[in-house]
N, C-alpha and C positions, 0 to 999 in steps of 0.2 A: 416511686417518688421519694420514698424516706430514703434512698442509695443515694438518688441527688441530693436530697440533704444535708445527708451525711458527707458527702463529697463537699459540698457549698462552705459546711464548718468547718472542713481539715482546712480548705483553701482559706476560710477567714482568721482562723485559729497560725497559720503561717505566715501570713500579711501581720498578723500584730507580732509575732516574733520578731519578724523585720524592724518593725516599728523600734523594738526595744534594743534590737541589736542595733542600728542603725542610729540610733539618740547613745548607745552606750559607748559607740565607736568614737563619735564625732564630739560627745558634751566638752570634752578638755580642749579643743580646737576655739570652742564658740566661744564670741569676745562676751564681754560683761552685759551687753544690752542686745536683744533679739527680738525679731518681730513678733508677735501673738495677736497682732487683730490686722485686717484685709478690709480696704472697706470695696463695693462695688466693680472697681474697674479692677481690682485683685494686686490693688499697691497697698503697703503697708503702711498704717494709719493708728497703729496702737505697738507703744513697746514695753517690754515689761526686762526684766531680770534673765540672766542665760537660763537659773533655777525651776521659772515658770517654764522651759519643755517637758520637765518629768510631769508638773500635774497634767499639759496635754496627751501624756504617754499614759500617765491615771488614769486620767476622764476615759481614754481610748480603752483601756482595760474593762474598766469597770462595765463600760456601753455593753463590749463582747457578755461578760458574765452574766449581765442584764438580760440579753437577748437569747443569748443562751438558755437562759431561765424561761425566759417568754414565751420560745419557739415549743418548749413542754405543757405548756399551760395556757391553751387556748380560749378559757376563761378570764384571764387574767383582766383586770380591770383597764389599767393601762393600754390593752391592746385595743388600738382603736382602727378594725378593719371591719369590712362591712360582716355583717351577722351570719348570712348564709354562708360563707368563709369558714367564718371562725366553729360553725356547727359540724366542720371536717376536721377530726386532730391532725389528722396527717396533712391537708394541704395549707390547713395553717402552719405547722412547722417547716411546709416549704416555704409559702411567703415569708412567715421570719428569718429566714434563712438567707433568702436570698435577700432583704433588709439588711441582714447582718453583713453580705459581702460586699453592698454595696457601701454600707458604714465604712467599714474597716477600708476600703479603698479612698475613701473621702478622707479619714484619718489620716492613711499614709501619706496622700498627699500632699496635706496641709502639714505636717513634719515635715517628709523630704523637702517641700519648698521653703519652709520655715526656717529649716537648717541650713540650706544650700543659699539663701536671700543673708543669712546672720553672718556667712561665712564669705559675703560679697560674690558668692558665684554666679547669683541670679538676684532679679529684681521684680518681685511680687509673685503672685501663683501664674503660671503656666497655662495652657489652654486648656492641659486634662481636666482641670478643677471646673470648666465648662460642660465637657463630655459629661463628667459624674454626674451635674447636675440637672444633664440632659437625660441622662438616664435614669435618675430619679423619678423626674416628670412623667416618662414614658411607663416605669413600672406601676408609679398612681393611678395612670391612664387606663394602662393594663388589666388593674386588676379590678376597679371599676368597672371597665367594659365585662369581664368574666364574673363579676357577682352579678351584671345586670342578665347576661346572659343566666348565669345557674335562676336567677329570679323567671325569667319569663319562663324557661324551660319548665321549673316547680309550679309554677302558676299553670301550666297547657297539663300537667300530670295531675295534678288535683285541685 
């Protein structure tokens, strides 16, 4: 499990590359005003300055760093997954892990749409940004059902 890990943060750790390459390509294209807020049906409902992508490219960095951090420190306060979880170092740095690629996917998209919406080629987020958050749902789901299991399992052992 710490190989897939390992594997989950190269692949998260190159999704924000993107991010950065991808905001650095395009910044001088983007006219003066650009989306930054989505409300519900994924049309753009808030606009700020071309400037405000770099703090979304921040925010995006920092999340990684964040998490990265978190995926080693299974104690961590912040981290709020169920106990029996968190009482595995290692399958906690997986759940972080795969948190983290599911972030950084969530990020990317809302950049690439952000930019591609700024730059008149599209109009609000796209369906992926449904998929991710479908995916979200299913990993909460997930990992709920596998703490309730390690629960009963601990409970029939002692």
């Amino acid at each position: 499990m710490k190989v897939i890990s390992f594997v989950l943060k190269i692949i998260s750790f190159l999704i924000l590359i993107f991010i950065w390459i991808f905001t650095i390509v395009n910044f001088k294209k983007l006219p003066e005003i650009v989306p930054i807020h989505y409300n519900l049906d994924g049309i753009p409902d808030g606009f700020g300055s071309r400037g405000t992508i770099w703090f979304e490219t921040g925010l995006t960095t920092v999340l990684f760093l964040f998490l990265m951090y978190v995926s080693k420190k299974p104690d961590f306060p912040l981290l709020n997954i169920p106990q029996n979880i968190k009482d595995n170092p290692i399958l906690t740095e997986f759940v972080v892990s795969v948190l983290l690629l599911i972030i950084m996917l969530i990020f990317a998209d809302i950049n690439y749409e952000s930019i591609q919406n700024a730059l008149g080629k599209t109009n609000g987020l796209g369906s992926m940004m449904h998929y991710l958050l479908g995916l979200v749902f299913i990993f909460v789901v997930g990992l709920l059902i596998y703490s309730y299991k390690i629960s009963k399992r601990q409970k029939l052992q002692g």
